[in-house]
Each structure stands twice: as structure tokens, then as C-alpha cells.
C-alpha positions, 0 to 999 in steps of 0.5 A, spaced: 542 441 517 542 449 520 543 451 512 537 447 510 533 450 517 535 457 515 533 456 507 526 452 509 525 459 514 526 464 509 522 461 504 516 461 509 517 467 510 518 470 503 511 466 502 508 469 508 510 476 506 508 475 499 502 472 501 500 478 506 501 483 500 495 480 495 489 482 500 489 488 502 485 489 509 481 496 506 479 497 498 481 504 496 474 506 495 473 505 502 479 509 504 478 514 500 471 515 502 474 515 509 480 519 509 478 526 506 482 532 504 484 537 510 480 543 511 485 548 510 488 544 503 489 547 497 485 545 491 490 540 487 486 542 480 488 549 481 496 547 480 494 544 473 496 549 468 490 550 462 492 550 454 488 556 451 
């Protein structure tokens, strides 16, 4: 009996879990319209090198 409780509460929680995973509470176009670069960051385009 205790065998079966601890399978039926880890397969809830991995149902749970798996569930909380699908439906993110904010889109990444609304976190990246709200979280800019820093101020004093280096621009990320100038590390990539140019074929001439």
C-alpha cells in the first residue's frame, strides 16, 4: 500500500511539473522588449568576424 501512494504522488508530480513547463508566464518577445542590453555592454556584433 505505502508502494503504491509514493508511485500515485510521483506520477502527479511529474504530471505537474510537466504541466507547469507548456505555458510560459511571459512570450520572449515581451522579455525582450522589457529586459534591454546593459548601458556599458559591448555590442555582440562586433565579435563576429567579417569574410572579405
Amino acid at each position: 500500500m505505502k508502494i503504491l501512494f509514493v508511485i500515485i504522488v510521483s506520477v502527479v508530480a511529474l504530471w505537474l511539473g510537466g504541466c507547469a513547463t507548456d505555458l510560459p508566464l511571459v512570450s520572449d518577445e515581451d522579455y525582450n522588449s522589457i529586459h534591454r542590453p546593459a548601458a556599458a555592454s559591448p555590442d555582440a556584433m562586433t565579435l563576429v568576424p567579417r569574410a572579405y
